[in-house]
TITISE-782504 format. One record per residue (C-alpha): chain; residue number from 0; x, y, z. Coordinates in nm, 3 decimals, always signed. Layout:
N
{node 'A'; NUM; {X; Y; Z}}
...
REM end
This chain:
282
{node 'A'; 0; {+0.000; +0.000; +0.000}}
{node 'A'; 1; {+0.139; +0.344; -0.107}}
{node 'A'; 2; {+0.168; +0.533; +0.206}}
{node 'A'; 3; {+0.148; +0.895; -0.025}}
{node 'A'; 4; {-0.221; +0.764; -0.108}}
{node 'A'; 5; {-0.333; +0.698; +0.213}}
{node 'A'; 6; {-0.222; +1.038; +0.362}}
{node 'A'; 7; {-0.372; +1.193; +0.059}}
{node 'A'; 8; {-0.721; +0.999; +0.134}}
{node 'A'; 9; {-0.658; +1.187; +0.490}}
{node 'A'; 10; {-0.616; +1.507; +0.301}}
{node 'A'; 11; {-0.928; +1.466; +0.100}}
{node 'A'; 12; {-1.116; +1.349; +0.452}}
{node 'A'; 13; {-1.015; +1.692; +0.570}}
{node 'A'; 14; {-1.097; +1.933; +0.295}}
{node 'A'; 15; {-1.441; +1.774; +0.233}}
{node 'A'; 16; {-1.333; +1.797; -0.149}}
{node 'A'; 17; {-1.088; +1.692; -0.403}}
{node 'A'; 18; {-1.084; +2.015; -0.553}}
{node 'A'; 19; {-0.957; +2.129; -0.223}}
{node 'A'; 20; {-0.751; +1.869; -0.105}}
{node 'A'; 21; {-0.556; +1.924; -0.435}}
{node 'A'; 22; {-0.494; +2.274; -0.388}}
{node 'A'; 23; {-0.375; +2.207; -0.043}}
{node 'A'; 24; {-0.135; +1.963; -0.176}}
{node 'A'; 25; {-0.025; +2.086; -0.450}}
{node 'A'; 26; {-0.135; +1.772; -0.688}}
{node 'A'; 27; {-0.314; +1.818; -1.010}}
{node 'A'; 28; {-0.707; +1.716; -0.900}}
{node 'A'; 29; {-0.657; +1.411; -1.169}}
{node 'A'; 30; {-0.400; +1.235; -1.081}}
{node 'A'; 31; {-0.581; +1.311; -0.680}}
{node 'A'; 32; {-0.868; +1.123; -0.792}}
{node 'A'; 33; {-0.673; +0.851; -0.967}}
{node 'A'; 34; {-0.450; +0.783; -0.629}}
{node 'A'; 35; {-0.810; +0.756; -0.414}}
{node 'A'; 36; {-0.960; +0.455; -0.666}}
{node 'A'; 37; {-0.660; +0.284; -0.659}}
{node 'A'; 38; {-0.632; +0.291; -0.285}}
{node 'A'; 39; {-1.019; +0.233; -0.274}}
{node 'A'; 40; {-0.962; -0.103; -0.535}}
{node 'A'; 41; {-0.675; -0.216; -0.327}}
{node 'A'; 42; {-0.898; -0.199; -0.014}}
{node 'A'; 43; {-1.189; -0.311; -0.190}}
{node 'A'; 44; {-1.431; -0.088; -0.061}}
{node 'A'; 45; {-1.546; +0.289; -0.128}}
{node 'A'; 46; {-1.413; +0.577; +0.076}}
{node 'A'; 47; {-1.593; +0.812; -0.012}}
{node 'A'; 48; {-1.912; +0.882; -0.184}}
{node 'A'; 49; {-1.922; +1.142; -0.455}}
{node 'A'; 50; {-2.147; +1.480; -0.552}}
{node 'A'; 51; {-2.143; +1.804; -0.711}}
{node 'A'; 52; {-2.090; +1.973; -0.363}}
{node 'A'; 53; {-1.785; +1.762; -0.267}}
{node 'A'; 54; {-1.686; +1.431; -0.081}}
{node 'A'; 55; {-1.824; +1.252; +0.256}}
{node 'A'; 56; {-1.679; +0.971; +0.452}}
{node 'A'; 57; {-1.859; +0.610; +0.425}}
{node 'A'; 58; {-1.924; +0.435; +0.736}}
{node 'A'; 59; {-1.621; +0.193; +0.577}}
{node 'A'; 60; {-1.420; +0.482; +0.501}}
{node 'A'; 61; {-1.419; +0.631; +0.861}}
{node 'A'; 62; {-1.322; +0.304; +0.970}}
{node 'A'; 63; {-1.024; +0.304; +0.739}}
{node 'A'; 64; {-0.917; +0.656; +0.786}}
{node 'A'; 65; {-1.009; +0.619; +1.151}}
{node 'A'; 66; {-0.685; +0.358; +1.240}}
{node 'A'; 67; {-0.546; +0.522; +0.932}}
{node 'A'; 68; {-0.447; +0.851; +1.072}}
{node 'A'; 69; {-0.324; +0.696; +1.432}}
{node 'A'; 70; {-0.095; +0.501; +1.182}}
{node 'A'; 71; {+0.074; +0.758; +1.004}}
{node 'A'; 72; {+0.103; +0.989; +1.287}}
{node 'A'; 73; {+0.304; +0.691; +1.452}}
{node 'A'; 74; {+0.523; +0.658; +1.168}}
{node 'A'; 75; {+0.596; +1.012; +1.156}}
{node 'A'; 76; {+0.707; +1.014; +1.534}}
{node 'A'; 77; {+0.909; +0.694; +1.451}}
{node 'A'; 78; {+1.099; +0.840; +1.179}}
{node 'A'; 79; {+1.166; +1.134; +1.408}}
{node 'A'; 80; {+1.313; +0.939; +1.685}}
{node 'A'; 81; {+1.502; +0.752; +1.420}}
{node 'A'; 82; {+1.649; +1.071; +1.303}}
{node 'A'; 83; {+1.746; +1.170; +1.636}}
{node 'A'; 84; {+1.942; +0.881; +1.710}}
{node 'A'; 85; {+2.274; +0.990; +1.751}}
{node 'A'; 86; {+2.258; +1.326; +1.745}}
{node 'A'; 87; {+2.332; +1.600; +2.043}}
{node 'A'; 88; {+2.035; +1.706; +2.307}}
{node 'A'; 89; {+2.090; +2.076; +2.347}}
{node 'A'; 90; {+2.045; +2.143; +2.692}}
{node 'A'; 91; {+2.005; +2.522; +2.765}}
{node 'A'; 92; {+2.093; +2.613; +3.139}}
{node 'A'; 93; {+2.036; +2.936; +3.334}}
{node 'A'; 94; {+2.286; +3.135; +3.526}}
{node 'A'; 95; {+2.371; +3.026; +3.841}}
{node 'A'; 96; {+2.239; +2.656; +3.812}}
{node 'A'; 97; {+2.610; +2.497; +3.748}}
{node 'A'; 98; {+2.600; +2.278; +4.056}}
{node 'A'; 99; {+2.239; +2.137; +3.981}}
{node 'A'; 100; {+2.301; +2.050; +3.643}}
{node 'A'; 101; {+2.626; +1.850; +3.696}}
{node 'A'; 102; {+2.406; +1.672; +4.004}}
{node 'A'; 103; {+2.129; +1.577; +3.675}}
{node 'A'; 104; {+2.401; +1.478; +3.442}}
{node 'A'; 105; {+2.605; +1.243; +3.668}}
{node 'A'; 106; {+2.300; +1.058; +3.620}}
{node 'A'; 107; {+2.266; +1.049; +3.227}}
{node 'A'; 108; {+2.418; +0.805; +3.041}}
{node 'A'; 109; {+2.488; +0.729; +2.711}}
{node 'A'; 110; {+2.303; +1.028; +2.600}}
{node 'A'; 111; {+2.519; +1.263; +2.373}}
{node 'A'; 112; {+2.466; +1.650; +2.521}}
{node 'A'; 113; {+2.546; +1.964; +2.421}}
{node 'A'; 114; {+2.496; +2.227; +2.700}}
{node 'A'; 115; {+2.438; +2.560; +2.607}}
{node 'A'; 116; {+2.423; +2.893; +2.902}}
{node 'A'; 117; {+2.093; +3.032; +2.794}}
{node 'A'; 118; {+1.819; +3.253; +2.996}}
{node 'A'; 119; {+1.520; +3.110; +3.109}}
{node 'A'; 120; {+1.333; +3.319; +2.890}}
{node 'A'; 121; {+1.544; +3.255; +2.611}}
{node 'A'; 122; {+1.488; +2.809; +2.707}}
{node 'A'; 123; {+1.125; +2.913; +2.659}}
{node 'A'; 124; {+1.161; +3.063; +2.290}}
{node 'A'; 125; {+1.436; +2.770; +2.152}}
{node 'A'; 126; {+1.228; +2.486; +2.310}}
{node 'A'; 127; {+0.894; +2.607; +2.179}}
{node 'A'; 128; {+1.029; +2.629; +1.827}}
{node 'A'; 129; {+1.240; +2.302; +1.842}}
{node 'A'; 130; {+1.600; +2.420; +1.796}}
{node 'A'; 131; {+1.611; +2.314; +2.203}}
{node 'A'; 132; {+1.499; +2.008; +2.320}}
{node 'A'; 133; {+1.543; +2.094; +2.712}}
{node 'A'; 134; {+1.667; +2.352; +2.954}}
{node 'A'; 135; {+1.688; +2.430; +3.307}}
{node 'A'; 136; {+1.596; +2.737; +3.426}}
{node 'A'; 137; {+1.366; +2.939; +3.728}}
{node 'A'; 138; {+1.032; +2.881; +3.739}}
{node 'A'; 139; {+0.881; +3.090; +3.454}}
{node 'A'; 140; {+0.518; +3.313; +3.489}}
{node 'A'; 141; {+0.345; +3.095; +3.196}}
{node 'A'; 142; {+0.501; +2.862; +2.980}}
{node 'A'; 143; {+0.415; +2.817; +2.576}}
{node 'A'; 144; {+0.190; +2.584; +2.418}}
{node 'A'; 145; {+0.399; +2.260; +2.397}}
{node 'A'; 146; {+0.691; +2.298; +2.697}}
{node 'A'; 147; {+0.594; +2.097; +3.025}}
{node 'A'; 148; {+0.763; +2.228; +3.300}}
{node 'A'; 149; {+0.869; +1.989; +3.634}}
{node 'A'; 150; {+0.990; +2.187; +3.957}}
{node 'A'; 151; {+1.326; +2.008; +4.062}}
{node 'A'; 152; {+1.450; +2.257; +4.326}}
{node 'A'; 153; {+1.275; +2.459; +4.547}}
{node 'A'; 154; {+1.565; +2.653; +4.791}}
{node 'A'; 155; {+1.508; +2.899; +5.068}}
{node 'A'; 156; {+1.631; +3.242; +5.022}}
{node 'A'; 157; {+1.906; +3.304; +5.268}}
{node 'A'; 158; {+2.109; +3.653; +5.304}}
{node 'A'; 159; {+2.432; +3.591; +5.179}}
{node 'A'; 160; {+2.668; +3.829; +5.429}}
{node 'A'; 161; {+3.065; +3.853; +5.447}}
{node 'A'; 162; {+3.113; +3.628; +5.792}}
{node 'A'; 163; {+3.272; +3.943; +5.993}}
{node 'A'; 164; {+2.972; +4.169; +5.932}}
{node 'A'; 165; {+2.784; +4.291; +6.202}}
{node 'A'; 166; {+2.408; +4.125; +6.118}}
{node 'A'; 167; {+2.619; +3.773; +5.997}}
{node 'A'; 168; {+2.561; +3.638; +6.356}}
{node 'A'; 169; {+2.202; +3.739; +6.345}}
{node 'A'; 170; {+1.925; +3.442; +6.362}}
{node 'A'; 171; {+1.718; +3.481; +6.232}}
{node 'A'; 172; {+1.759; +3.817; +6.040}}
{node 'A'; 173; {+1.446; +4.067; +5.963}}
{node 'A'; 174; {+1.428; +4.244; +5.610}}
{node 'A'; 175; {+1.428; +4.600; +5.824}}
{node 'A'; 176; {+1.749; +4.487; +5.900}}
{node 'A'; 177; {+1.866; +4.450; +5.594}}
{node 'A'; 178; {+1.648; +4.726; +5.367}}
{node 'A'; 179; {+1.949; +5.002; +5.452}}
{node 'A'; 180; {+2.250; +4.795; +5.303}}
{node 'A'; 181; {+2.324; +4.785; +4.941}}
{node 'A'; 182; {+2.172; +4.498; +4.770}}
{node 'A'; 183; {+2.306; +4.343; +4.492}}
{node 'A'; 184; {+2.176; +4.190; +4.210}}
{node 'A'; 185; {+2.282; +4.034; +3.882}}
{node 'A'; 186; {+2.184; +4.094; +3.556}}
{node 'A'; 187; {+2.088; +3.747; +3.446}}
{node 'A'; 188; {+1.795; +3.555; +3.519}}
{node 'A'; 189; {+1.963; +3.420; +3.827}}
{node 'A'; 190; {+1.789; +3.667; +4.002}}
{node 'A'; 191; {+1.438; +3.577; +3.871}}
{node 'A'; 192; {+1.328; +3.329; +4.100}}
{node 'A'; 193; {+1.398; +3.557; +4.380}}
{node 'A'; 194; {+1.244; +3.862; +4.302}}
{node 'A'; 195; {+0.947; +3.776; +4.463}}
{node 'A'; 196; {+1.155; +3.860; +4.794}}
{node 'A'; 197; {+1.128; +4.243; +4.683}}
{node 'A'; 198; {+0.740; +4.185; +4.769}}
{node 'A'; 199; {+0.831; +4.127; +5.135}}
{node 'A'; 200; {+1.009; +4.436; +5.133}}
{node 'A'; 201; {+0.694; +4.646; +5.009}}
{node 'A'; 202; {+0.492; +4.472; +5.239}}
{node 'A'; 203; {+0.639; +4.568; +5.542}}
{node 'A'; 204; {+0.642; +4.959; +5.439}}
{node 'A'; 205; {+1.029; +4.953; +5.383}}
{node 'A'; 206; {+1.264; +5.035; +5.020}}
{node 'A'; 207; {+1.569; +4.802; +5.017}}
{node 'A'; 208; {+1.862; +4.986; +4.870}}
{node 'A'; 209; {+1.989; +4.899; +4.564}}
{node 'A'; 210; {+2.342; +4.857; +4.511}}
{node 'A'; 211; {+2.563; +4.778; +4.183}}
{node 'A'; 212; {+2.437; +4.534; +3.975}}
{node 'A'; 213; {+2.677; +4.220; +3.841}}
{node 'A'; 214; {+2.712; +4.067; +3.519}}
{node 'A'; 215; {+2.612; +3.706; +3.661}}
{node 'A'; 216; {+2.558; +3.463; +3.917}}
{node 'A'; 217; {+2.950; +3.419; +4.003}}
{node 'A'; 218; {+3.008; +3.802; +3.960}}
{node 'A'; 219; {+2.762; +3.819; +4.258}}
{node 'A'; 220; {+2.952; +3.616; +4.501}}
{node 'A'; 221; {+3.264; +3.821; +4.454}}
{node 'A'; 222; {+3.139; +4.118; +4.486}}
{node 'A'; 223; {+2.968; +4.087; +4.836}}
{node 'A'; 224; {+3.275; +3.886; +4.938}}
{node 'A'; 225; {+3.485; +4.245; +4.883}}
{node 'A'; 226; {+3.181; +4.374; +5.063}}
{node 'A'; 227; {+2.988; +4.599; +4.780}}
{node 'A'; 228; {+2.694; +4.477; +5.013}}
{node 'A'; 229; {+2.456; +4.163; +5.060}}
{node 'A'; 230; {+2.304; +3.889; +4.816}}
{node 'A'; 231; {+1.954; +3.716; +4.854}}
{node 'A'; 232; {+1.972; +3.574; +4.516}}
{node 'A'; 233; {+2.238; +3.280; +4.573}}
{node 'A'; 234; {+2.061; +2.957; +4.653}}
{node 'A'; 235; {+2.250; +2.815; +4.986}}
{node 'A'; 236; {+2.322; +2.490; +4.861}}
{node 'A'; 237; {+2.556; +2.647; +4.619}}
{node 'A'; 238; {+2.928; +2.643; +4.695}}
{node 'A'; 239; {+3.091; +2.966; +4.838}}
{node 'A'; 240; {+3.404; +3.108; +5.010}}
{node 'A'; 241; {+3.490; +3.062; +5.373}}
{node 'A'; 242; {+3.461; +3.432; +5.421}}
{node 'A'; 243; {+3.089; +3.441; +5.333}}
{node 'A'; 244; {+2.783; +3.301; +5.530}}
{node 'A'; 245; {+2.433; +3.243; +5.481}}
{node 'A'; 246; {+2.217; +3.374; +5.755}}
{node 'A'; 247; {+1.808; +3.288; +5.792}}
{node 'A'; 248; {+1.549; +3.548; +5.712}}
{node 'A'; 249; {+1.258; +3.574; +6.004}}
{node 'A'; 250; {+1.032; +3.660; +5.744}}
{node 'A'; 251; {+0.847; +3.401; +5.527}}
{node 'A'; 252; {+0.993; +3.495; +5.204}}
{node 'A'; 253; {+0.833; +3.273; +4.846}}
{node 'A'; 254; {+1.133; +3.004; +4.766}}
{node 'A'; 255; {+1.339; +2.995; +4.442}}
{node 'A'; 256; {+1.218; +2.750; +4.204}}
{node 'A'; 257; {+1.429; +2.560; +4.002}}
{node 'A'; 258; {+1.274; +2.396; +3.704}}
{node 'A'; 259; {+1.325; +2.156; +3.422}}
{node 'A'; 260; {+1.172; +2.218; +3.119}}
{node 'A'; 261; {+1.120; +2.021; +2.831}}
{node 'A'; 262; {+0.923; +1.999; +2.470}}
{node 'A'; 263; {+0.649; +1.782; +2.472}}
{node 'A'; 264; {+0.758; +1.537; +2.105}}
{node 'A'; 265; {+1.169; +1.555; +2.245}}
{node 'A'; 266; {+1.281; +1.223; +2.313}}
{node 'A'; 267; {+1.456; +1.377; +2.686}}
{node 'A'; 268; {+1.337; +1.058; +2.865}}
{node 'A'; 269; {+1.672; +0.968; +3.038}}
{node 'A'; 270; {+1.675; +1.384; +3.113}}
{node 'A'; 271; {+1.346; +1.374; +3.246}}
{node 'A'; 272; {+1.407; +1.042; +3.461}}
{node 'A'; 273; {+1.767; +1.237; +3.604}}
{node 'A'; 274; {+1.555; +1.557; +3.654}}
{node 'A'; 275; {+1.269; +1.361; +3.848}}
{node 'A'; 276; {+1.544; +1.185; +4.058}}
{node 'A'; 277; {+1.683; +1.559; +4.184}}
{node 'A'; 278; {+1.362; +1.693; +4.221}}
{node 'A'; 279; {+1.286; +1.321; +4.454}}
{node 'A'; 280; {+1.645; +1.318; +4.600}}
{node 'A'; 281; {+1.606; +1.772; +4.669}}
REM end
């Protein structure tokens, strides 16, 4: 059975014409109709019946077309995972989350990975459109049609102090505390999950100062450990020097959310297994 004529016959199903169907696929409306009675004689029933207006389904020809489509849509998914075979996952990964993707990837094998440093935002674009298959990133607002999200790390914010300051022995410390020393923030998306912590400030009447602003995650880290002021965008379980603590906040402040994030027809499975273990494991 030529598989051309049966997707055709699906064509033709959908356009409720052959005059249609051709146009949509670009085949003259002859050789159309010549392709749908030779699949009909090789089935040996009718399709379709025929009128002036156009085509319509017989009960036999919904039955076909029915299992028919299922088919073919199979077969295109099983070509694509053919085609994939062998070639690289592009793995996008935020700012910041170094430590909790080399935890995921100790746990892929075999799987041939090419891990790109990409914003969150930017994951979202590239994995709708299908030049990413995967990223991990913070939890977004929404996400588009065809990227499933799963939430693998969900860390308290902590106020990351140099040891010898004077509110590093503090715990727990308040927010007042902190709104009169210079904040800083980086530019990337590391800071996205947190920002939700600015909320707490408005909340309780008080403006936290702003101080400079660094290029990324690591930039961050350095620059409160010469003392340019206090972080409450690095996650605690990440690595840091000996002169810099994390101290507890007393106030109740929303979590940063890590998240995988995936499109829906990528073959990720042994990435989504390693991401489901982390998020299992925390």
């Amino acid at each position: 059975m030529d598989l051309r004529h049966v997707r055709h016959a699906i064509a033709i199903a959908r356009a409720g014409s052959l005059r249609r169907a051709a146009a949509v696929l670009q085949v003259p409306q002859p050789t159309l109709s010549e392709q749908l009675r030779a699949l009909e004689k090789e089935i040996g029933v009718e399709l379709f019946t025929r009128s002036p207006s156009g085509v319509r389904l017989t009960e036999a020809g919904e039955a076909f077309l029915a299992q028919a489509t299922v088919a073919v849509d199979a077969l295109g998914r099983a070509v694509t995972a053919a085609r994939g075979k062998g070639r690289a996952i592009r793995l996008g990964v935020a700012d910041g989350l170094g430590d909790v993707v080399a935890r995921m990837l100790s746990r892929v094998e075999g799987t041939r990975l090419r891990v790109a440093p990409m914003s969150t935002a930017e994951q979202l674009v590239s994995i709708s459109d299908g030049t990413l298959q995967a990223g991990l990133g913070y939890a977004p607002g929404s996400l588009p049609r065809g990227v499933a999200r799963m939430t693998v790390r969900r860390c308290r914010v902590r106020a990351l102090l140099p040891r010898g300051h004077e509110l590093a022995g503090l715990d727990p410390l308040s927010l007042a505390e902190l709104a009169a020393l210079p904040l800083v923030m980086p530019d990337s998306d590391a800071v996205a999950g947190a920002r939700r912590f600015l909320e707490g400030f408005v909340r309780m009447g008080l403006h936290p100062r702003l101080g400079p602003s660094a290029a990324g995650h690591d930039a961050v880290i350095t620059m409160v450990e010469a003392g340019a002021g206090y972080s409450l965008s690095v996650r605690e379980e990440v690595a840091v020097p000996d002169g810099l603590v994390f101290v507890p906040l007393a106030e109740d402040v929303p979590p940063i959310e890590v998240v995988f994030l995936w499109n829906r027809q990528a073959e990720v499975d042994d990435l989504a297994h390693a991401a489901r273990h982390l998020a299992r494991t925390g």
